[in-house]
GUKE-510756 format. One record per residue (C-alpha): x, y, z. Coordinates in steps of 0.02 Angstrom, whole numbers, padded with zeros to 5 digits, always signed. Layout:
N
XYZ...
***
This chain:
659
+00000+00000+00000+00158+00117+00031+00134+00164-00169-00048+00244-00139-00061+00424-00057-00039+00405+00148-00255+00477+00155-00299+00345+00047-00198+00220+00125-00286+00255+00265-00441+00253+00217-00430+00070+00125-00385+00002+00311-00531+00100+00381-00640+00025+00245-00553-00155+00278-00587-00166+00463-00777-00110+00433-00792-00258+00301-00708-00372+00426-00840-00312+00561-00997-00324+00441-00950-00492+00391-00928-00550+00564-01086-00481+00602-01171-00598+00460-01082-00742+00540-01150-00703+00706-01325-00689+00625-01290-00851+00539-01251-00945+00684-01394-00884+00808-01549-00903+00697-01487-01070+00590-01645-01139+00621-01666-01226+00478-01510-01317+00514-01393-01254+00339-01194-01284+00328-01116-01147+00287-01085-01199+00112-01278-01223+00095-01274-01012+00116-01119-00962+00047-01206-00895-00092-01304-00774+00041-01143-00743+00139-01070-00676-00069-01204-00552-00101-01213-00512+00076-01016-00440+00048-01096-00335-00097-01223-00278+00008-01085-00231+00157-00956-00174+00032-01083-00036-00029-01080+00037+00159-00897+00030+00158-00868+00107-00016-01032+00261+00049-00908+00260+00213-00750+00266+00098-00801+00391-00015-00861+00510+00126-00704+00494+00216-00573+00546+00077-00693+00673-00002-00713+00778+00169-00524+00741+00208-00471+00840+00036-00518+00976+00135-00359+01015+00231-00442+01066+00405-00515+00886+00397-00343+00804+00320-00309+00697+00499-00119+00720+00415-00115+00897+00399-00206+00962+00554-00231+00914+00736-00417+00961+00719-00447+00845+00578-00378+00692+00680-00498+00751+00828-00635+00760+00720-00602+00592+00632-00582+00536+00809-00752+00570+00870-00849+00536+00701-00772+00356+00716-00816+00334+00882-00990+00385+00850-01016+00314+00701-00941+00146+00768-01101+00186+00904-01223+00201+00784-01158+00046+00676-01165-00069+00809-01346+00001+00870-01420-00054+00707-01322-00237+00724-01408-00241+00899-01585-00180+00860-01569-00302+00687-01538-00450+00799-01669-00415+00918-01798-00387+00776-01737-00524+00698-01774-00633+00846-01935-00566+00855-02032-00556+00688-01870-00657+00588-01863-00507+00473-01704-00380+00459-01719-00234+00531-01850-00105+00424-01916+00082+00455-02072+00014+00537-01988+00004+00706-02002+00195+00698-02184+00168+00720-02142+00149+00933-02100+00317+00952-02258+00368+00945-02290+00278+01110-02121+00310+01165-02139+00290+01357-02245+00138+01320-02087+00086+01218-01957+00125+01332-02028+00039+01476-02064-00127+01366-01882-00124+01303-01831-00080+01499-01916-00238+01552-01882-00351+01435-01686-00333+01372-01511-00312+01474-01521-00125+01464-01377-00071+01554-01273-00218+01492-01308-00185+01300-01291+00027+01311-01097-00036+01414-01067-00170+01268-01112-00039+01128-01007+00098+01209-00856-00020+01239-00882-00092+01077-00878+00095+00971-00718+00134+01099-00616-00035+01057-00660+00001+00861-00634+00193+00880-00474+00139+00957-00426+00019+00826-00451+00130+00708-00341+00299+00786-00206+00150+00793-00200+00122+00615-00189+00312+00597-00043+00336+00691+00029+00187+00612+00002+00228+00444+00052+00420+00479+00239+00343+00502+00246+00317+00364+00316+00465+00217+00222+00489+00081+00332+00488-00065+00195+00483-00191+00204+00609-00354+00056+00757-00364+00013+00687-00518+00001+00493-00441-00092+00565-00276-00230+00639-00401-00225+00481-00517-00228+00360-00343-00382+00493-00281-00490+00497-00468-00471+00283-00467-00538+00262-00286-00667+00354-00302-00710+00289-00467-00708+00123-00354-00800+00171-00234-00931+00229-00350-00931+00068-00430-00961-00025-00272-01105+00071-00220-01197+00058-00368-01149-00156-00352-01142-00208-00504-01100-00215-00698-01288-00180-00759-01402-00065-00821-01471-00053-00637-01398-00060-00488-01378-00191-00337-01544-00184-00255-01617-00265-00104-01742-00385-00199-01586-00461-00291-01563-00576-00114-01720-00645-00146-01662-00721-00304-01598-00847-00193-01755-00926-00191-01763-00945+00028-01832-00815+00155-01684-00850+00274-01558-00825+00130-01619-00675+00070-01608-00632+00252-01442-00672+00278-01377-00555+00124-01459-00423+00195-01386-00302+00301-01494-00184+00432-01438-00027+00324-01486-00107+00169-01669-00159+00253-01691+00008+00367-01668+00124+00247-01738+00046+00100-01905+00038+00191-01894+00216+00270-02007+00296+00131-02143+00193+00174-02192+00209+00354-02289+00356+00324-02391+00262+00220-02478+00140+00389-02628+00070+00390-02763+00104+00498-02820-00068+00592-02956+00012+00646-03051+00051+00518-02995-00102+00416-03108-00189+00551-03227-00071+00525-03237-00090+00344-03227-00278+00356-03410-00329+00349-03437-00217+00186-03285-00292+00111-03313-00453+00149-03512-00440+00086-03435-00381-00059-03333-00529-00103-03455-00671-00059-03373-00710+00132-03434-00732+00297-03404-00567+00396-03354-00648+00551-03202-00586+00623-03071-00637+00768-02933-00522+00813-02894-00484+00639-02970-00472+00477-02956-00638+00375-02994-00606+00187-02970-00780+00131-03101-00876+00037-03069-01057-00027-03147-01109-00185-03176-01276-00233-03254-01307-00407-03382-01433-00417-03306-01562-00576-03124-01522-00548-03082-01706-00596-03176-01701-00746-03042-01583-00837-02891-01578-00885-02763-01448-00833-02761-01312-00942-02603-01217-00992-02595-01033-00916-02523-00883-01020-02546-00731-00977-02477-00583-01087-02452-00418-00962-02479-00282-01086-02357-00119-01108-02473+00037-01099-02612-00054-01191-02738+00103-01188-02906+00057-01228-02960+00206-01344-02790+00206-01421-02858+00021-01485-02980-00053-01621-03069-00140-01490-03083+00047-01413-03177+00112-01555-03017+00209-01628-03046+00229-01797-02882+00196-01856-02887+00016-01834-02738+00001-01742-02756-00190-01673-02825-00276-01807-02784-00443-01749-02821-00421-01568-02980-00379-01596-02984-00526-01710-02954-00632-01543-03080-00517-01463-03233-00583-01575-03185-00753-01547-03127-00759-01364-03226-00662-01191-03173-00493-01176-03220-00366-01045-03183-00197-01137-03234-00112-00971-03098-00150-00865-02974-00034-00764-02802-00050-00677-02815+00007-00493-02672+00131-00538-02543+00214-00655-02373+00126-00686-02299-00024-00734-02253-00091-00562-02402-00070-00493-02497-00162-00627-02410-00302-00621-02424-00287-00415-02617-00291-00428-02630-00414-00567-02516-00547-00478-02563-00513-00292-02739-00472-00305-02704-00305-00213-02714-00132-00273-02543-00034-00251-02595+00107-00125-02393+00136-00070-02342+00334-00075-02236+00389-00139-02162+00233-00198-02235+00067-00277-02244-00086-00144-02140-00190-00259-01980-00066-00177-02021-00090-00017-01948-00250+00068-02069-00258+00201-02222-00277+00088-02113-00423-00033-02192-00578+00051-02342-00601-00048-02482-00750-00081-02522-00756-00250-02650-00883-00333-02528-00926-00458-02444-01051-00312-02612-01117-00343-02579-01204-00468-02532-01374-00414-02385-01488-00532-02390-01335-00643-02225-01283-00697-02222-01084-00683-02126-00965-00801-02103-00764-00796-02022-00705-00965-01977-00528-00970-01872-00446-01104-01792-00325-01007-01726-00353-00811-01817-00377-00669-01729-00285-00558-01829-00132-00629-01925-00072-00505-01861-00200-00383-02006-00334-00459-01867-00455-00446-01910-00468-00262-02105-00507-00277-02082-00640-00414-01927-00735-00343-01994-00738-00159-02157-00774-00210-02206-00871-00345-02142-01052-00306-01995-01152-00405-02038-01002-00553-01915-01007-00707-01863-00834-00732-01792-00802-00917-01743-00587-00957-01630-00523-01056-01471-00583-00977-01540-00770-01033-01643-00747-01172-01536-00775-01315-01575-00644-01424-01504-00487-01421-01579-00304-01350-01634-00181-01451-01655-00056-01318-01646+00004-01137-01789-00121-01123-01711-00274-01175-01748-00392-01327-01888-00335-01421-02067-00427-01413-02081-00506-01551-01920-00609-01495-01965-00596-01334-02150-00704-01383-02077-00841-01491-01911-00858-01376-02063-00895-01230-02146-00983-01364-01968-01103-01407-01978-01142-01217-02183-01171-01170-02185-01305-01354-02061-01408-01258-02139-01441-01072-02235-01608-01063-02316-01547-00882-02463-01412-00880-02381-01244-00876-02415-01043-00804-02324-00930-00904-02326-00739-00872-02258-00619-01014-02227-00441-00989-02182-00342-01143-02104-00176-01143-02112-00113-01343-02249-00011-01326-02152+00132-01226-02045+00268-01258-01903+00269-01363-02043+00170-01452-01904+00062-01545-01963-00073-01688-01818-00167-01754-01758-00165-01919-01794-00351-01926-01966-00326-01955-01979-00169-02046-01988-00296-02203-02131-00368-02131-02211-00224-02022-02250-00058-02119-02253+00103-02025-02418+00201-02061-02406+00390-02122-02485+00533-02032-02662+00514-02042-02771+00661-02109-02796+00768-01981-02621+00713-01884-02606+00596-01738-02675+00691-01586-02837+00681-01655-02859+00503-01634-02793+00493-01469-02590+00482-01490-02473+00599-01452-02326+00558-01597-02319+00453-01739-02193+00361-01631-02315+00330-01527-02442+00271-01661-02318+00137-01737-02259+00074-01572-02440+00022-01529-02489-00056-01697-02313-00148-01672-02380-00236-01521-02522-00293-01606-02406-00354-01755-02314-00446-01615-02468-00530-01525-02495-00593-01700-02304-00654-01734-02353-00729-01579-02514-00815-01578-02450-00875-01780-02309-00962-01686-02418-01037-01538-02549-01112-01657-02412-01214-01737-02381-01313-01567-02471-01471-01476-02511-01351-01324-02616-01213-01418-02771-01314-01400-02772-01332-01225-02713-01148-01164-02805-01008-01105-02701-00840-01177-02767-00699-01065-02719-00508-01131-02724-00333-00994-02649-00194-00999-02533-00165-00866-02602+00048-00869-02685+00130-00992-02595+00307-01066-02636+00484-01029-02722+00590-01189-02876+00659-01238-03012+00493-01335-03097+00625-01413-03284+00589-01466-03267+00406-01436-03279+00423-01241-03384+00544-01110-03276+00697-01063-03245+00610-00884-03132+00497-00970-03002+00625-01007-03065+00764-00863-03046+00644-00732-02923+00544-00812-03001+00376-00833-02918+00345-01000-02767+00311-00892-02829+00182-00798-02935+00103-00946-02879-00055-01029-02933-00214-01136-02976-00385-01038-02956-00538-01147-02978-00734-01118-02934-00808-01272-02947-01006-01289-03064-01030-01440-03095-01233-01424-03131-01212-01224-03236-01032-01213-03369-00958-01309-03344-00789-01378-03431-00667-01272-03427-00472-01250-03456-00401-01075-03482-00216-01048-03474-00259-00854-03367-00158-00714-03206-00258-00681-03017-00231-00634-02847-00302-00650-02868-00383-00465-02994-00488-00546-02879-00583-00655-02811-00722-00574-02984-00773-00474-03025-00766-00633-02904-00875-00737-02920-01012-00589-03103-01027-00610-03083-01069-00802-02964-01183-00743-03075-01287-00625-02940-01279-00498-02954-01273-00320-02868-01099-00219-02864-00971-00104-02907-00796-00141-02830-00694+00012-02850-00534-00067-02981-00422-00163-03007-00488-00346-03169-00594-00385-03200-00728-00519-03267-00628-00662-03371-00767-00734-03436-00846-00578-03617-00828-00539-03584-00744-00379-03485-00612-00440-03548-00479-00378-03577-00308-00448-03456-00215-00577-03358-00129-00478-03191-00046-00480-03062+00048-00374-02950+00175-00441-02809+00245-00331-02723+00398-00392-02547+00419-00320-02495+00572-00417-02651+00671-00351-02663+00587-00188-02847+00513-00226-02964+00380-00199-03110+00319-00313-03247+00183-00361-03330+00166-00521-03495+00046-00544-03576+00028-00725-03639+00226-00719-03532+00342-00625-03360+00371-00531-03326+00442-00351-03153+00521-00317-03088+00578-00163-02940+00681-00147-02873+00638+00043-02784+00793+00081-02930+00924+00060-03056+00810+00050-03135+00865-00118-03244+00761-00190-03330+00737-00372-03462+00632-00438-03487+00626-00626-03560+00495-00765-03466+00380-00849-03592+00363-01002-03641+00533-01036-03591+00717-01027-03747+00738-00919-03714+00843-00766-03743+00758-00621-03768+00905-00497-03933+00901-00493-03971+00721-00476-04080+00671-00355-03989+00530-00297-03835+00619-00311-03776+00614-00120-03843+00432-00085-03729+00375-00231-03601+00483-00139-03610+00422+00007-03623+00241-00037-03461+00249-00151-03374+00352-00034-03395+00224+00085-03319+00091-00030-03181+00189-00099-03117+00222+00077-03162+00008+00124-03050-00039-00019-02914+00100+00000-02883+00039+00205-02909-00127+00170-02776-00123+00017-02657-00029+00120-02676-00182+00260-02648-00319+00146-02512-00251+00078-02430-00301+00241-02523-00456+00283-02561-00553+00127-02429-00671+00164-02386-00831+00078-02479-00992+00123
***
């Protein structure tokens, strides 16, 4: 090390005798809560991304270190002050460090979770707090361990100063600034954690397929403060309770109720043994808009062949997302719950990633998840991994065809690589696909420009019929081009005849339908949360239109009960074409505008929470509803729901756990 400048010498020890503490810290994890009884080699793949994890801390620790010590009344080799200072900062740093190992080990113990932002929550009752911790831990013994721990460390590391500063420093100016640029190029690099277009992320340790893994990689820092955005977002037990008869009249379950809500409802169809299992793909749309569509009524015929499988398969071309954004669509559709997290999606939060999902369901299926792009976006990596049991996982870093853009390989190669794969699996299958095309930079590959024509501006431009750019235009008659590529390719194979292909939108698209729609769908922004609902398996369903009130939520209930399997529903979605099914209904949670609303087959209720405006207008009309004489029942009564399924949501995004 004598060739590197004496601060950044210094520095790599500092960073070196954190790692070594981390790491011990993992070990000590490891061996108090081995319940399950693993050799070390049976976690060393844990303990490996777990040094990722810690060597982020170091590198943030690192990096703040040599950037404050350029500053020569912080240089601990230039100054007496700065080696006070450093002296202190260590000591109470080392403090704070081993606070969060302690707290993380009694959580741990508790709930067998890592440490998150929720145990913030007990300062509210503070003394309450205090005197529970008082009475129930070594108090005095852990505040004396944790001081004479940050004081032996502190210690440690003043040693390692003084050693080092015997040392000369015989470095150039010109090497010192070369040494300085590199390490902090390094340290960069091991924050961010890895070679990728997105960064190390907490739902990467749940890749390794076992809650106690994914544990063990953790560290407190990584779990604390990647939950501290959400615990300002609580829900209110209370009024989940109070809300739990209505909710649970709503979906067809007894309202009785012991300490907690219980949501679950098992359904057992009648001649399950008369069928055979039916193959499961379901196709997780990009930004399929309704209006932008033919099946929308927009004139210029954008999905052709979708709306081919439309006339021949059941679609519900009144169906709406519970709210805006890719992550959360594919939240609701695969957990059943709508996404009410602020300000960011529950998908990022690591306290909300253990999630039951009727897809487990699905008995001696195998289970599949293509995506073209990575699923580390958005952390969904985390609620597919952790969740969905023994699921093959194919992106772009195993697909073998190459990207096209920042999303990954495009969708027509993305449908016949899944395609390749499903022709080949001799048990019953679930396959998820999530495309990406439709989206900005709105890229179609040259591949199938031969094949695929882009359409001129339309008379009278592109804003007219509901798209912003002719970008825009050709990227959504591209997905339809690629749903046909698709469905040409699927056809061709022994297990087309026994699948059920189901098409949603994972969000609809801001913009302006025009004519085709009342004005409440671009006023009030329904067109956003507006998309097609398709069940396409011509030899098993007859073709039906439904006009009725539905939501993404509804989609697996659904699925399963054209299956004839048995499950559990835990959450909020209903069986679409089960007698009991209740009334159309849908919930609509705006996170951008901080608001709350219900549609039925007439009108929509919004809420906005923070001033408590509210508006009531028709869905099928321009008609005013002001003067309405059943204007404030229909208030009241949606207001009502819209607040049932916004507490409820917010609950079970915290207690749907897996079964």
């Amino acid at each position: 090390m004598n060739r590197f400048p004496i601060l950044l010498r210094w520095v790599l020890w500092v960073g070196l005798i954190f790692l070594l503490v981390f790491t011990l810290m993992r070990f000590g994890l490891y061996y108090v809560f081995n319940k399950q009884g693993n050799s070390f080699f049976d976690v060393l793949d844990a303990f490996l991304l777990g040094l990722r994890f810690d060597l982020r801390v170091v590198a943030i620790i690192c990096l703040f270190v040599l950037l404050l010590s350029s500053i020569p009344f912080f240089n601990p080799f230039k100054t007496s002050s700065g080696k006070r200072f450093w002296n202190w900062f260590f000591f109470l740093l080392c403090f704070v460090l081993f606070l969060f190992y302690v707290a993380d080990f009694a959580h741990y113990a508790y709930l067998t979770q890592r440490l998150n932002a929720s145990v913030l929550n007990y300062l509210k009752d503070a003394l309450i707090s205090m005197k529970m911790v008082w009475q129930s831990y070594p108090v005095v013994w852990l505040i004396l361990a944790l001081v004479g721990g940050s004081l032996l460390l502190g210690w440690i590391i003043r040693r390692i100063l003084q050693r080092v500063e015997k040392n000369s420093d015989n470095t150039t100016r010109r090497r010192r600034n070369t040494s300085m640029l590199v390490a902090c190029l390094l340290f960069g690099l091991l924050i961010f954690g890895k070679f990728d277009q997105y960064p190390l992320r907490w739902s990467d340790a749940f890749d390794l397929n076992n809650d106690y893994k994914a544990g063990l990689a953790l560290n407190p820092f990584e779990s604390f403060f990647n939950t501290l955005s959400f615990r300002h977002n609580p829900y209110d037990e209370k009024k989940v309770k109070e809300f739990f008869p209505l909710m649970a009249d709503l979906l067809g379950k007894s309202s009785t109720m012991d300490s907690i809500p219980d949501f679950n409802r098992k359904i057992n169809p009648a001649d399950t043994a008369s069928n055979p299992s039916m193959n499961v793909i379901l196709v997780i749309c990009e930004s399929f808009s309704s209006y932008k569509s033919t099946v929308g009524g927009n004139p210029l015929n954008t999905t052709p062949f979708f709306d081919s499988m439309a006339r021949k398969g059941i679609l519900f071309d009144r169906c709406f997302v519970p709210a805006y954004g890719t992550a959360r669509g594919v939240w609701a559709t695969l957990t059943g719950t709508p996404d009410v997290s602020m300000p960011q999606t529950a998908s990022r939060n690591p306290a909300a990633v253990d999630q039951h999902t009727i897809i487990n369901d699905f008995n001696g299926y195998e289970k599949f998840y293509f995506i073209g792009g990575s699923p580390s976006w958005a952390n969904i990596r985390g609620l597919l991994m952790n969740n969905i049991k023994d699921l093959n996982l194919y992106d772009e870093q195993t697909l073998e065809v190459p990207k096209v853009d920042v999303w990954g390989v495009s969708d027509k190669n993305l449908f016949l690589e899944a395609n390749k794969i499903l022709a080949t699996q001799s048990k019953p299958f679930f396959a998820v696909i999530q495309t990406a095309d439709n989206h900005r930079p709105y890229t179609i590959p040259e591949e199938d420009l031969k094949e695929f024509r882009k359409l001129d501006p339309p008379k009278g431009g592109v804003k007219k019929y509901g798209f912003e750019s002719l970008e825009q235009l050709n990227a959504f008659r591209y997905t339809d081009y690629c749903f046909w590529k698709f469905m040409e390719a699927a056809e061709k194979e022994n297990y087309f005849s026994n699948t059920v292909f189901v098409f949603v939108g994972d969000h609809g698209l801001p913009g302006d339908p025009g004519k085709l729609y009342p004005k409440s769908w671009s006023e009030q922004r329904l067109a956003v949360y507006h998309v097609p609902l398709l069940f396409y398996a011509p030899q098993k369903l007859s073709a039906k239109k439904s006009d009725k009130i539905c939501s993404q939520i509804d989609v697996l209930p659904t699925i399963a009960g054209i299956c004839k399997i048995p499950y559990t529903n835990s959450t909020l979605g209903r069986d679409l074409l089960a007698p009991n099914a209740g009334p159309g209904l849908a919930f609509i949670f705006d996170s951008d505008f901080i608001q709350v609303g219900v549609l039925n087959d007439s009108v929509y209720f919004r809420r906005q929470l923070s001033t408590g405006n509210e508006e009531l207008v028709s869905i099928i009309s321009n008609t005013p509803l002001d003067k309405s004489p059943t204007k404030d029942k229909v208030s009241s009564e949606l207001r009502k729901l819209s607040e049932a399924y916004f507490e409820t949501s917010r609950w079970l995004l915290l207690h749907n756990r897996k079964k």
